[in-house]
C-alpha angles and dihedrals in degrees: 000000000000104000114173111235122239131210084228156002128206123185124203107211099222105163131014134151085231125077117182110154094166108048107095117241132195125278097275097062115076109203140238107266090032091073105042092051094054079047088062101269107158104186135016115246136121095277093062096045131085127260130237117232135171098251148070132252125148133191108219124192133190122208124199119161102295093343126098138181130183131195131190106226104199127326113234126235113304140020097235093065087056112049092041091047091046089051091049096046099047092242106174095213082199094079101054106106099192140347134220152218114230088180139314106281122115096233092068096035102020089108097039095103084051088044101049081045098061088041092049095054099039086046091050094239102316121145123234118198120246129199125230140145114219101239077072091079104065120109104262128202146173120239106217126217088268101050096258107130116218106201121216123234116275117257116239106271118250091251088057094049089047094049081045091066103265123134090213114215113186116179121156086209139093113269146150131213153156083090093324091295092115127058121204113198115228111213113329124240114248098212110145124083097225098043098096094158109226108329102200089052124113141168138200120224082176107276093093130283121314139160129286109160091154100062091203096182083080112127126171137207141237159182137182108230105202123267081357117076143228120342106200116202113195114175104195105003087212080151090051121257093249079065104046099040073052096070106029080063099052091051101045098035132150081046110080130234120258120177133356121206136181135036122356099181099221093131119099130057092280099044101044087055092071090048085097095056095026087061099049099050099041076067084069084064098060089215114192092194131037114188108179122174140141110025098013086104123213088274105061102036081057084055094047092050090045095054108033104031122240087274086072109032128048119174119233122241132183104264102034134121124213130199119206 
């Protein structure tokens, strides 16, 4: 898969689960308060500061001489936390050249009607594209250990994005786009043994609820820093990051893979129990950067640590900026 390099990423962190506006970071995170306070914050107090919710959405953007290209990659879970974290953090929503679908939870595309709004106004009407694949759009739920099934919000349909200001593109393929200097994933390959996705979870196609542990509708993202490598950005991981960092490294090979940043799912009673594999083999991959953040869970960002030393890994927070 042909991916133009750039000379840089930066990545705007929206929306996380993790707040930590104290704990010092390398020189290639810029901090919390930072941030607000280069956005016109003139005090520090609760109301100029982001806030924490459980969700993912990042701000990438692409760097190439005087070119530049930014995609929203997911939207959290409501609305409300974009568009005040967007206010708090200076985001200019114009500049946002398409948007796209993880997956279909709502913590990941819960705030996208809010999001396309705000782009749609500071961009005077104009439509951005956003990527989907259509398995995204089923009513999704959780069994619980007594049989009761809690059903997930349901996602926006295809007709409200698009009067909302959004081109949808669904396409279940790989592609890139934004001048080939983003890559979007196509199914991901379930290859290792231990990488089950999320057991308790089921959807309705409408013929009643059923499993579907493997949410196979996942796609990631990706762009080629120059004289870098690969930066793999993977918002939930429901297909395991040892997947997913798999198959980023078959298609791009023979580039190598950089750096990986998001959720790793390896929170809840299923999922820590695979810290243990997931961290040996993420070795295989000779990552000189770990960003985990959202669903990673304490546990396994101790293990990480641990293992790969804090040159190597820096936890994501809502509110941060990262520079690739």
């Amino acid at each position: 898969m042909m991916l133009k390099p750039i000379d840089q990423c930066d990545v705007n962190v929206l929306v996380d689960n993790i707040m930590d506006i104290l704990s010092t970071a390398p020189d290639s995170v810029t901090g919390h308060v930072p941030n607000i306070l280069k956005a016109g914050a003139t005090e520090l107090s609760g109301k100029c500061l982001c806030c924490a919710h459980w969700g993912l959405s990042l701000v990438i953007t692409a760097n190439h001489g005087a070119d530049s290209h930014t995609l929203l990659f997911d939207s959290g879970p409501e609305g409300k936390t974009v568009e005040r974290n967007g206010n708090r953090l200076g985001i200019d929503f114009s500049k946002i050249d398409a948007a796209m679908f993880s997956h279909g939870h709502w913590d990941h595309v819960g705030g996208m009607t809010s999001a396309l709004r705000l782009i749609n106004e500071a961009k005077s009407g104009e439509k951005i594209p956003v990527h989907v694949n259509d398995d995204m759009f089923v009513l999704r739920g959780m069994k619980l250990p007594d049989g009761r099934i809690i059903p997930f919000e349901e996602l926006p349909d295809k007709s409200e994005l698009e009067e909302l200001g959004a081109d949808i593109v669904s396409r279940t393929e790989e592609h890139t786009l934004l001048g080939d200097t983003f890559y979007i994933s196509g199914e991901i390959p379930r290859v290792t043994p231990y990488e089950v996705g999320l057991p308790p979870h089921v959807k309705d196609i409408g013929n009643g609820w059923e499993p579907d542990p493997l949410i196979m509708d996942e796609r990631y993202t990706a762009v080629h820093i120059k004289n870098k490598g690969i930066v793999v950005f993977t918002a939930c991981s429901h297909a395991g990051v040892i997947n997913v960092l798999k198959n980023a490294r078959e298609v791009f090979d023979p580039i190598p893979l950089y750096a990986v940043m998001g959720g790793f799912h390896l929170s809840g009673a299923a999922c820590e129990a695979i810290i243990p594999e997931t961290i040996k083999d993420m070795k295989d991959f000779n990552l000189k950067l770990i960003v985990p953040g959202h669903c990673t869970g304490w546990r396994a960002i101790h293990k990480l640590v641990e293992t790969f030393g804090e040159e190597v890994v820096v936890m994501s927070a809502v509110g941060q900026s990262h520079r690739f």
